[in-house]
DRENMI-746440 format. One record per atom (N, C-alpha, C): residue in one letter; z, x, y. Coordinates in pm, whole numbers, padded with zeros to 5 digits, always signed. Layout:
REM DRENMI-746440
AZXY/...
***
This chain:
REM DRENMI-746440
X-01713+03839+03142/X-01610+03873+03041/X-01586+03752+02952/X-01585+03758+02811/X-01582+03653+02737/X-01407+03594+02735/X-01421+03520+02732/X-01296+03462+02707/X-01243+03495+02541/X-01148+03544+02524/X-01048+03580+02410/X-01000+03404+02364/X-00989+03394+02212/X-00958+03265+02169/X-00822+03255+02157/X-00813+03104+02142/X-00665+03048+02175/X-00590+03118+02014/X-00454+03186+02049/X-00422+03157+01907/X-00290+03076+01955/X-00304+02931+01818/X-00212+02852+01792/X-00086+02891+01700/X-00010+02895+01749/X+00112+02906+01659/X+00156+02767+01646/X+00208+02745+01464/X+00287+02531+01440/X+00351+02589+01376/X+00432+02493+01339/X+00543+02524+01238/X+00445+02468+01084/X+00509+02532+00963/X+00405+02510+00844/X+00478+02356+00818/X+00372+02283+00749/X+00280+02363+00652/X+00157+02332+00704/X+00084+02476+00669/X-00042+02456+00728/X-00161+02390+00665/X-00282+02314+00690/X-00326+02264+00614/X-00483+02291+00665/X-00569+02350+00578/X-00718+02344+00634/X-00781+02247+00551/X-00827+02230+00645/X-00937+02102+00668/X-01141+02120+00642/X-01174+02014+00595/X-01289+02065+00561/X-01335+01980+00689/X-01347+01923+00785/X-01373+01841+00930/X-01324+01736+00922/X-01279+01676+00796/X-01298+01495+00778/X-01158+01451+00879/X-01158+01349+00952/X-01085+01262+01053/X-01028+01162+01031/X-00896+01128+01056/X-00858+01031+00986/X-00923+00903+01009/X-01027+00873+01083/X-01099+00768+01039/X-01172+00761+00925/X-01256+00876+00919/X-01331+00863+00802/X-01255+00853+00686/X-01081+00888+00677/X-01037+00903+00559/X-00991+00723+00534/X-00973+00655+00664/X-00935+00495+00660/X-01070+00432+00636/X-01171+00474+00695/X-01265+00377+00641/X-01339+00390+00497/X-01306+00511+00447/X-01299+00517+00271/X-01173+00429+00249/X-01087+00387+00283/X-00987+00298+00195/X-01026+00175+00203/X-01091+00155+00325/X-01171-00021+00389/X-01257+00000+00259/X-01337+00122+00233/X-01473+00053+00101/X-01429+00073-00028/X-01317+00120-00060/X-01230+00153-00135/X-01196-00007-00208/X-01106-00103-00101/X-01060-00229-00091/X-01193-00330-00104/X-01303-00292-00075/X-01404-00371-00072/X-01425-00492-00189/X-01435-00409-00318/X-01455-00528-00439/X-01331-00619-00485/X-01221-00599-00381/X-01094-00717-00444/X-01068-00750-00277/X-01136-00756-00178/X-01134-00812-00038/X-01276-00951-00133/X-01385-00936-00118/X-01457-01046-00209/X-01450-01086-00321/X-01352-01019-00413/X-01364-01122-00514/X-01245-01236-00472/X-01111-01199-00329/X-01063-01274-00313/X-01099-01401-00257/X-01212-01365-00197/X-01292-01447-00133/X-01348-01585-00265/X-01406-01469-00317/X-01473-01568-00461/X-01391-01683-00501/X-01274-01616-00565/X-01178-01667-00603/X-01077-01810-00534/X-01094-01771-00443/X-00944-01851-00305/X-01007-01938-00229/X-01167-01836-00220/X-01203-01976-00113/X-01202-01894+00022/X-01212-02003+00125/X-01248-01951+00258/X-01120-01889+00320/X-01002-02021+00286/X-00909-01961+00349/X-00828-01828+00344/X-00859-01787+00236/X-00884-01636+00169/X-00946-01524+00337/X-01048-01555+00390/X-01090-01480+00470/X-01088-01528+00635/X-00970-01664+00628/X-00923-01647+00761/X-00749-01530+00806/X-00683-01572+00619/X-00593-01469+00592/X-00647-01310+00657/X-00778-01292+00599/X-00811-01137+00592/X-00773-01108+00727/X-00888-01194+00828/X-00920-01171+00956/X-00786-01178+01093/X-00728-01318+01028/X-00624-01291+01128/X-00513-01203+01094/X-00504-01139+00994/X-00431-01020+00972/X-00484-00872+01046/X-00607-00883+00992/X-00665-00745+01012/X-00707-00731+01194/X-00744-00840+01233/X-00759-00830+01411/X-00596-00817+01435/X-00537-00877+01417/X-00377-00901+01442/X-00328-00753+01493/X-00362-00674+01362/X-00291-00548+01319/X-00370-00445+01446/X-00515-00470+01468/X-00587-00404+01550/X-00548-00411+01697/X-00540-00547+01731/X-00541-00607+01875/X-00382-00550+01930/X-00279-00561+01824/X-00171-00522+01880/X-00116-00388+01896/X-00213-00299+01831/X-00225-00154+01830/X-00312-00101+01935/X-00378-00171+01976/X-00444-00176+02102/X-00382-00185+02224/X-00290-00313+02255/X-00232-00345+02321/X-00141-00236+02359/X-00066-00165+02286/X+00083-00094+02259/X+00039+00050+02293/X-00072+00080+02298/X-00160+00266+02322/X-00236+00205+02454/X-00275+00066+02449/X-00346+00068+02600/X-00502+00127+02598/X-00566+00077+02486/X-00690+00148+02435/X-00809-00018+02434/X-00827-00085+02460/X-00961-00148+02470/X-01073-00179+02565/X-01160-00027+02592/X-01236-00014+02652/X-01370+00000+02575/X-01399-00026+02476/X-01477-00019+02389/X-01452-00069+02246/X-01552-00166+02174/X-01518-00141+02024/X-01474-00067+01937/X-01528+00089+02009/X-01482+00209+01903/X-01343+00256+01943/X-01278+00219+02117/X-01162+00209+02113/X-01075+00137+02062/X-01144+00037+02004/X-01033-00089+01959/X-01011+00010+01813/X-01164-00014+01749/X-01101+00052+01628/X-01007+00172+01594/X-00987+00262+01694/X-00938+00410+01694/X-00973+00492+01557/X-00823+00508+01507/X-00832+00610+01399/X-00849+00535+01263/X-00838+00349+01293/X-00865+00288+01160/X-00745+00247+01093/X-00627+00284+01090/X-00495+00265+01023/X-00483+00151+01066/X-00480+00095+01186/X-00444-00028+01197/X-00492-00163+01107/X-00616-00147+01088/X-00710-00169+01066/X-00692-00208+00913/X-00653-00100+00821/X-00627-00080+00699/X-00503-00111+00665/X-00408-00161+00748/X-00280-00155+00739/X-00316-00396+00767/X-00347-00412+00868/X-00393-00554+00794/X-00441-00578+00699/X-00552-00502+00676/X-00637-00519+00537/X-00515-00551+00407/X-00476-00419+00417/X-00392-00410+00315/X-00252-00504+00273/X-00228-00525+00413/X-00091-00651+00414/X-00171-00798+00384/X-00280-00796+00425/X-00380-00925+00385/X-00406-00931+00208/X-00396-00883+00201/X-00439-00874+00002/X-00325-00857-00048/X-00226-00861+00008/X-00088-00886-00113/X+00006-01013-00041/X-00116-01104+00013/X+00005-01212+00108/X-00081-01342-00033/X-00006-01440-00062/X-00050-01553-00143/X-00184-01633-00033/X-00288-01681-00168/X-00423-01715-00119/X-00389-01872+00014/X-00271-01928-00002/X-00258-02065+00071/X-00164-02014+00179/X-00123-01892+00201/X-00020-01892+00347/X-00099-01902+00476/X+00002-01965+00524/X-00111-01969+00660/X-00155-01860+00766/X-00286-01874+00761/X-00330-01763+00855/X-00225-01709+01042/X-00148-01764+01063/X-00062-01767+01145/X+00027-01648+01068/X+00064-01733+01026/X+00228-01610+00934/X+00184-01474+00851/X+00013-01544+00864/X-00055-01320+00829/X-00024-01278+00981/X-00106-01341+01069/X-00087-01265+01186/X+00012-01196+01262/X+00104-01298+01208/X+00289-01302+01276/X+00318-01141+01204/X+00309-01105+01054/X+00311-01036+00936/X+00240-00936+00972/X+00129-00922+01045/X+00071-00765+01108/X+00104-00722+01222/X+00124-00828+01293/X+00190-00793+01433/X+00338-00728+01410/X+00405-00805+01311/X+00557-00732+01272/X+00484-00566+01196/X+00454-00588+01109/X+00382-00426+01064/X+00369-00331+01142/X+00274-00303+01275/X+00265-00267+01363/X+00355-00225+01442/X+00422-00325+01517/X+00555-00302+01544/X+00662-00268+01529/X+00706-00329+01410/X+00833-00263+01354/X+00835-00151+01240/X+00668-00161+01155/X+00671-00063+01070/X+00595+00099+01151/X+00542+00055+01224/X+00483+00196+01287/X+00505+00212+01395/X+00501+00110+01539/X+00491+00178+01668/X+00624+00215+01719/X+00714+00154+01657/X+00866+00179+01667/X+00924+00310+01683/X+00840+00350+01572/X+00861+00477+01501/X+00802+00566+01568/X+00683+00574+01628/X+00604+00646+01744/X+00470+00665+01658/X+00488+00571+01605/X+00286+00562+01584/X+00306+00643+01424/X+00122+00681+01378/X+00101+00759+01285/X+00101+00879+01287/X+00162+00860+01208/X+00214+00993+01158/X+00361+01037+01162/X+00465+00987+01204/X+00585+00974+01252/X+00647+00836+01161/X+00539+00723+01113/X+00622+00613+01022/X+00700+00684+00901/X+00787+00619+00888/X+00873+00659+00765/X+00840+00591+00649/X+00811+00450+00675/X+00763+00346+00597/X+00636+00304+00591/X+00563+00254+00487/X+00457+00207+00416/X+00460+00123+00555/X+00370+00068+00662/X+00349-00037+00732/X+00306-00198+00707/X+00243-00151+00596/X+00162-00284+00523/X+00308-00371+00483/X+00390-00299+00411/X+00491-00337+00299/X+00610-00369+00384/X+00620-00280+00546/X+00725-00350+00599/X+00734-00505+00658/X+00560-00551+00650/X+00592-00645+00745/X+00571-00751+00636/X+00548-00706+00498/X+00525-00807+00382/X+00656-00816+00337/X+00774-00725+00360/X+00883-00735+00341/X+00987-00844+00404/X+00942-00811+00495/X+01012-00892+00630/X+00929-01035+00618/X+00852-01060+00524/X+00762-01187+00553/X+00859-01275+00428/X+00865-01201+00328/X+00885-01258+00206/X+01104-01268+00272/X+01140-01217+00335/X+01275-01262+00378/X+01321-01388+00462/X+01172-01398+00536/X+01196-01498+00685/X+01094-01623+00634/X+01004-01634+00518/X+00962-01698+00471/X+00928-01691+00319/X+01065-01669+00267/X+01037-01726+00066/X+00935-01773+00018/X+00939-01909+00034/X+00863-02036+00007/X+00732-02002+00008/X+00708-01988+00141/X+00541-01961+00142/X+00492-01851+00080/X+00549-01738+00083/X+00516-01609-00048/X+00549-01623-00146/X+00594-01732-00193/X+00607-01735-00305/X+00583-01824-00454/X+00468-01927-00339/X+00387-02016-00396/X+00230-01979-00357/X+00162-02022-00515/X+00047-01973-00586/X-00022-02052-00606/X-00170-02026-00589/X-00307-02096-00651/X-00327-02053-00765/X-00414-02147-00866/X-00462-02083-00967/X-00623-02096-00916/X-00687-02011-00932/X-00837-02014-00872/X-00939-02086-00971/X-00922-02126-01050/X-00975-02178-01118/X-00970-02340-01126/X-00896-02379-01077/X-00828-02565-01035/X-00804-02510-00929/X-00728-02487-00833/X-00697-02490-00677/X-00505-02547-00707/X-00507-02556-00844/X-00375-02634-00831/X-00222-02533-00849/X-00135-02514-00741/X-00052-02486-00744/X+00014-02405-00921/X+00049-02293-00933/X+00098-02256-01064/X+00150-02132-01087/X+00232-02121-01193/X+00337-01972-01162/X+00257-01828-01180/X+00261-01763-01108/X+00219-01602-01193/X+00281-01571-01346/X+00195-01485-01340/X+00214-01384-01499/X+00392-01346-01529/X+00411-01302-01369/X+00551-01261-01379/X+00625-01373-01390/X+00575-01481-01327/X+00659-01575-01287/X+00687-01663-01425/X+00630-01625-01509/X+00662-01709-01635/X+00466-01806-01657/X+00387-01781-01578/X+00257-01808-01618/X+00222-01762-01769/X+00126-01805-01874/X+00068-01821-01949/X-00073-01786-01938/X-00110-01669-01916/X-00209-01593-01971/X-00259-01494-02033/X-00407-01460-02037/X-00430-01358-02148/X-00462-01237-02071/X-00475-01111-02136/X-00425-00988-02057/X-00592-00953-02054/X-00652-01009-02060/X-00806-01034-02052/X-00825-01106-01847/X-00762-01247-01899/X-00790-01296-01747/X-00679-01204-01672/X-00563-01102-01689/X-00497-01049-01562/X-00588-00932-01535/X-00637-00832-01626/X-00746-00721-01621/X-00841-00806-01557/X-00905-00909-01544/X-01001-00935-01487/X-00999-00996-01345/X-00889-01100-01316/X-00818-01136-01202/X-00846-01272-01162/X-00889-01395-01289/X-00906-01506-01292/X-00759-01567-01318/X-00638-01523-01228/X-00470-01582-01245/X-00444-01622-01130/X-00322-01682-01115/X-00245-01703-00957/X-00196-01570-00934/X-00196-01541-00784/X-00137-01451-00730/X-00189-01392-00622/X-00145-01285-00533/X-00161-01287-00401/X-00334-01264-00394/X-00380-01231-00297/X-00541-01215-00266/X-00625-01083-00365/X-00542-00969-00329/X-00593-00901-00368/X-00549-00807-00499/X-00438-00852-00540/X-00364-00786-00622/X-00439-00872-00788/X-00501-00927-00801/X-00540-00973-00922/X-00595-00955-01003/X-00681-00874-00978/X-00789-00788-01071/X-00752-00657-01038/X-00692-00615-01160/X-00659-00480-01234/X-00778-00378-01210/X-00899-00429-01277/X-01069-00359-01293/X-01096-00363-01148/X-01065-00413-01097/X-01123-00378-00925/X-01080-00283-00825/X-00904-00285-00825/X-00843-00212-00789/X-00860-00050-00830/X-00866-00011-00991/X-00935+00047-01054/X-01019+00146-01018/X-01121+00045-00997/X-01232+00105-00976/X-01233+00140-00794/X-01165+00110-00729/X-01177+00158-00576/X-01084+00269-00620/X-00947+00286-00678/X-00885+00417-00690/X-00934+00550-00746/X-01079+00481-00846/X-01139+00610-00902/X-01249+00670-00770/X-01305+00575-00698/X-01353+00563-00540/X-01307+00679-00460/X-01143+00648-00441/X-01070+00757-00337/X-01038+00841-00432/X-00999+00896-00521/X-01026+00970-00620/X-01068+01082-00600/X-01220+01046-00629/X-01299+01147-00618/X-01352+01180-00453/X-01329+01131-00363/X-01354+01096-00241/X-01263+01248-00185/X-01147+01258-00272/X-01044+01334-00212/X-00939+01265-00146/X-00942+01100-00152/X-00803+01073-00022/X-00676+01052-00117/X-00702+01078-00240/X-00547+01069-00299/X-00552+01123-00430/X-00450+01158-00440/X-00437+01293-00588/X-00396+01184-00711/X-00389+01228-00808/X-00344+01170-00940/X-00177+01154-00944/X-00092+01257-00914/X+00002+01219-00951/X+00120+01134-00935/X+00119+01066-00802/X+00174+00920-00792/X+00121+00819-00836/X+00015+00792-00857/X-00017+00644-00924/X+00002+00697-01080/X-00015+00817-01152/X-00007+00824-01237/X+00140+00826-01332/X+00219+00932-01257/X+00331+00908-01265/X+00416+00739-01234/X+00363+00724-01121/X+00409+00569-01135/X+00414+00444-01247/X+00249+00481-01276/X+00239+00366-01380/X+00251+00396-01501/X+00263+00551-01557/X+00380+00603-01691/X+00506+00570-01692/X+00497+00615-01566/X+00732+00529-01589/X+00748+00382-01574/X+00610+00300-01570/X+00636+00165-01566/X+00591+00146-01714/X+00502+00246-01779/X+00485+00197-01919/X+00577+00234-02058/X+00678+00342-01938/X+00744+00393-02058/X+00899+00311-02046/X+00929+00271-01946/X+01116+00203-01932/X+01070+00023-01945/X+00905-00047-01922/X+00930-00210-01999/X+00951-00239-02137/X+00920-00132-02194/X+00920-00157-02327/X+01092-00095-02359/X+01148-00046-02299/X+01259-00016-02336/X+01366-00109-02294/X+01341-00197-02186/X+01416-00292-02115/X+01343-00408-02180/X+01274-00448-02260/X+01226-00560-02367/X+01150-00673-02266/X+01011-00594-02201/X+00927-00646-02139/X+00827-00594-02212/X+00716-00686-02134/X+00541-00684-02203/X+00471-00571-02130/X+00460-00448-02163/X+00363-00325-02064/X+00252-00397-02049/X+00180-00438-02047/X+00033-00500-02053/X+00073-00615-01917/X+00185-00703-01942/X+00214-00776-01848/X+00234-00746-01720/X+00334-00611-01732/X+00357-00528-01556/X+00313-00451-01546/X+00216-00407-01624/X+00114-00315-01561/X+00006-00394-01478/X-00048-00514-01512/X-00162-00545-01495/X-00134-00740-01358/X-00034-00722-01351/X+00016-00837-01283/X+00116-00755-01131/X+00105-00898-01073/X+00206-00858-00981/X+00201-00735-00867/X+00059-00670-00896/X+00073-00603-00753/X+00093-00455-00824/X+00108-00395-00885/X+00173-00311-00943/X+00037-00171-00926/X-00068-00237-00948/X-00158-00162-00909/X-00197-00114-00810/X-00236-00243-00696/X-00234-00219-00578/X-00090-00129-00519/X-00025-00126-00539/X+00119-00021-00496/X+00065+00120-00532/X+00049+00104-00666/X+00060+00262-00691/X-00091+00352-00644/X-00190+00269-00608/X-00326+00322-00594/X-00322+00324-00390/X-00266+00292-00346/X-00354+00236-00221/X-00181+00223-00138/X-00092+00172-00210/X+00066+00178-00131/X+00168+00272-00122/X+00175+00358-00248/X+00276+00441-00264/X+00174+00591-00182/X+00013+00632-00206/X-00007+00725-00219/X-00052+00729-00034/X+00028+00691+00015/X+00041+00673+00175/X+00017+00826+00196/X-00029+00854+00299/X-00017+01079+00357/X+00086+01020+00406/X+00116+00939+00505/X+00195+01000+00602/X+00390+00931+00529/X+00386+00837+00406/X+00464+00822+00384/X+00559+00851+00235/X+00450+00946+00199/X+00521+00976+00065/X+00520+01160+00070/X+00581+01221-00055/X+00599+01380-00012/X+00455+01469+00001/X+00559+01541+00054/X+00402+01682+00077/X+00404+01745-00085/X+00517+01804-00115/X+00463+01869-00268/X+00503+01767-00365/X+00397+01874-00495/X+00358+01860-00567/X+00478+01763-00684/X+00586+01830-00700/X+00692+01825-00755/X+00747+01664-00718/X+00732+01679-00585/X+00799+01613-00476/X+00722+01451-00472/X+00590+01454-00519/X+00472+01366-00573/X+00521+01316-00693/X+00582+01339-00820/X+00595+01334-00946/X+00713+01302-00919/X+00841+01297-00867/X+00980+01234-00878/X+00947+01107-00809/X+00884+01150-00692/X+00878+00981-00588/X+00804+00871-00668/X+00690+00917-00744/X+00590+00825-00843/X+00667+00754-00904/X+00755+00884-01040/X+00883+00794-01119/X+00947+00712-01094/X+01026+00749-00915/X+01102+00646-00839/X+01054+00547-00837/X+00919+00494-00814/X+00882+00420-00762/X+00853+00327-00880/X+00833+00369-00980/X+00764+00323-01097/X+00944+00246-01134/X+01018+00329-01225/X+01201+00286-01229/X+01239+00200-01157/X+01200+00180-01023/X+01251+00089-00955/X+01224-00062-00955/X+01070-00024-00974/X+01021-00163-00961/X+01016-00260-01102/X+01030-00177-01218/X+01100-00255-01323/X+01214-00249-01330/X+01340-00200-01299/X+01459-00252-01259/X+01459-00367-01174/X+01371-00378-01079/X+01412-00485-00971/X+01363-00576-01018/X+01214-00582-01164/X+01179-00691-01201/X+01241-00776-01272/X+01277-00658-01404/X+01383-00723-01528/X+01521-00798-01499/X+01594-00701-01344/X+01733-00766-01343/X+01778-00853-01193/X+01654-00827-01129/X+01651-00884-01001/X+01627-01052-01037/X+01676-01149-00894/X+01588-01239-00919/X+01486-01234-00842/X+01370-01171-00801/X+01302-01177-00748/X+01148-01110-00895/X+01081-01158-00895/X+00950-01126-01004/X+00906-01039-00970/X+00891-00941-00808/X+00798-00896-00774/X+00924-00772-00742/X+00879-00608-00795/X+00968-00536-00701/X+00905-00432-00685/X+00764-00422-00625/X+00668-00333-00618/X+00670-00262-00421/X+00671-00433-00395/X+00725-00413-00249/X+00858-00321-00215/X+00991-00360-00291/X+01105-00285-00208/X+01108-00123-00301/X+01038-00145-00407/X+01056-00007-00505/X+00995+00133-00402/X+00883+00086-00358/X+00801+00170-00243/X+00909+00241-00095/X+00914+00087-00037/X+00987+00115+00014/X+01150+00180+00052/X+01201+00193-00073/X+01304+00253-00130/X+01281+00390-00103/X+01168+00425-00187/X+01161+00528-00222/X+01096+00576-00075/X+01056+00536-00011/X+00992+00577+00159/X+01075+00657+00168/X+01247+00580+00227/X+01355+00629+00313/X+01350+00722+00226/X+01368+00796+00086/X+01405+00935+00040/X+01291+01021+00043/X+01190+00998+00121/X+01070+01144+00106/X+01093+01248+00165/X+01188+01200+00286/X+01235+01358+00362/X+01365+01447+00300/X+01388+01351+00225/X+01519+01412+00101/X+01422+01515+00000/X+01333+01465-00045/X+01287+01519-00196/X+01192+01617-00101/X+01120+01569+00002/X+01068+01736+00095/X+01129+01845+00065/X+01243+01813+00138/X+01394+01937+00169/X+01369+02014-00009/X+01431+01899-00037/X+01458+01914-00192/X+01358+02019-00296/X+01243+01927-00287/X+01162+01969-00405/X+01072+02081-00316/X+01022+02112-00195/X+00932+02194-00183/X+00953+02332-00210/X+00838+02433-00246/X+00846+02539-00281/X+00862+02665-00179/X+00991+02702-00219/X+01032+02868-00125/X+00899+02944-00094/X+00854+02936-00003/X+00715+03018+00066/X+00821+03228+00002/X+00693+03276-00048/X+00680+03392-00066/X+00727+03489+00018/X+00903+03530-00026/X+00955+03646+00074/X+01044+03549+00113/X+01060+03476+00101/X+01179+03350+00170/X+01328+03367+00178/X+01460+03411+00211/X+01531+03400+00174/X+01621+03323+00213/X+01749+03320+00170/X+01859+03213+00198/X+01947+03225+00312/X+01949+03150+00409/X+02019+03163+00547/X+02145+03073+00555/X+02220+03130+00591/X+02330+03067+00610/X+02353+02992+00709/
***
C-alpha cells in the first residue's frame, strides 16, 4: 500500500521556491562582494585582509560554537550568513582598525545581532550593522580615522570635509572604510544579485531617490552622498536584508524612503558624517509595523473584530 503524502498546513505567506538554499543565496552575495573585498585589498594593503579574515572566521567560529556544529568544514560553513555577515561588517570597518576589534565586532554581530534573537531568520536587525554600531559607540576613534590609499597618510573622507573629485569617489581611490569606496564596484555586484534574483529593485532604488531628491533640498552635494560614505553598500547589500526588511511590495518602497530620509537627516544635522548605519537600523525596528501596515488583504478577507 503506497503511502498517501504529507499535507503541510503554515501560516501564509506562502512562498514557492525554485530549489535554491539559503546557501547558495549567501554565497552569491560572497561573489557579489568579490570586486570591492580586492580592490580593498589593492588599495589598503595587507592589513586590509587580516581585517577581512579575522572578521569573517570570527563571525563563523562563533556561530559554530553557539549551534554546536564543527564536525566538518561544510559544518562550519552551514547556511553561509555567518559568513557574509563578517564579510560584510569587514568592508565597512576603516582600512587601519585593528584586526582584534573586527573580531571583537563579529563576535558582538553574532551574538547580540542574531543568536540572541534565535538565529536566522528570527533577527530583527541587519547583523553586520549591529555590531558596526556597537563598534563605532565603544570605539569612536578607531572608526573614525582614515587612510588615504594613495600616501598611506591619515585624511578626512568626502563626508568628512575631504577634497575630492566625484571621478576618484565613483572609482574608490579616497579615504574610507574597506569596502564602501568604489561606487562602480558595489554597482556592479548589485547588478550581479540583481539578476541572480537575490534582491528586487525597489529598496536600493527607492533608497537612493530619496537620498537624491531631500540633499539637494537640505543644501548638500547629491553626487557627494550618493557616492561616499557607505551609502551604496547600505542600500545594495544592507537594507535589502530577506530576513530584515518587509515582505510587500508597498512595504519595500516606504522602508527604502525611510531609509534613504534618514540617513540624510542624520548626515546634514547630526554630528556624526555617516548615517547609513543607524538609518537601516531604524528602520529594522519598524518592518513588523509597515508588514501589519502595508501588506495586502488576501482575496475574501474580512475585518475581525
Amino acid at each position: 500500500m503506497s503511502q498517501e503524502p504529507e499535507l503541510v498546513i503554515t501560516d501564509a505567506p506562502h512562498l514557492i521556491t525554485d530549489g535554491d538554499s539559503t546557501d547558495l543565496v549567501m554565497i552569491d552575495v560572497i561573489i557579489a562582494l568579490i570586486p570591492a573585498t580586492l580592490a580593498s585589498v589593492y588599495l589598503f594593503g595587507l592589513n586590509s585582509v587580516r581585517i577581512i579574515l579575522a572578521s569573517v572566521i570570527t563571525a563563523m567560529l562563533i556561530e559554530a560554537v553557539v549551534l554546536q556544529r564543527w564536525s566538518s568544514l561544510r559544518d562550519f560553513f552551514d547556511d553561509g550568513s555567518a559568513a557574509v555577515t563578517g564579510l560584510l561588517l569587514a568592508l565597512t570597518l576603516p582600512p587601519d582598525v585593528s584586526p582584534f576589534l573586527a573580531a571583537v565586532g563579529a563576535a558582538l554581530a553574532i551574538i547580540l545581532g542574531k543568536m540572541m534573537l534565535g538565529g536566522l531568520g528570527n533577527n530583527l536587525f541587519n547583523p553586520a550593522l549591529v555590531g558596526r554600531g556597537i563598534m563605532l559607540a565603544l570605539w569612536p576613534a578607531s572608526m573614525t580615522t582614515f587612510t588615504d590609499p594613495v600616501d598611506g597618510a591619515t585624511a578626512a573622507t568626502a563626508l568628512a570635509g575631504g577634497d575630492y573629485s566625484y571621478w576618484e569617489m565613483f572609482l574608490g581611490s579616497i579615504p574610507g572604510s574597506l569596502g564602501e569606496t568604489s561606487a562602480l564596484l558595489l554597482f556592479l555586484g548589485g547588478v550581479y544579485l540583481f539578476f541572480r534574483g537575490r534582491i528586487g529593485w525597489k529598496i536600493p532604488l527607492s533608497y537612493i531617490v530619496t537620498v537624491g531628491i531631500f540633499t539637494p533640498l537640505m543644501g548638500g552635494d547629491v553626487i557627494l552622498h550618493l557616492f561616499s560614505g557607505g551609502l551604496i553598500m547600505g542600500a545594495i547589500y544592507m537594507a535589502t536584508d530577506m530576513v530584515t526588511s518587509p515582505v510587500s511590495s508597498r512595504g519595500k518602497l516606504v522602508f527604502g524612503f525611510g531609509c534613504g530620509f534618514l540617513t540624510i537627516i542624520i548626515r546634514m544635522y547630526a554630528t556624526l558624517p555617516e548615517g547609513v548605519t543607524y538609518a537601516i537600523l531604524i528602520m529594522n525596528a519598524l518592518v513588523p509595523l509597515l508588514d501589519k501596515l502595508l501588506r495586502r488583504r488576501a482575496f475574501g478577507e474580512v475585518e475581525t473584530e
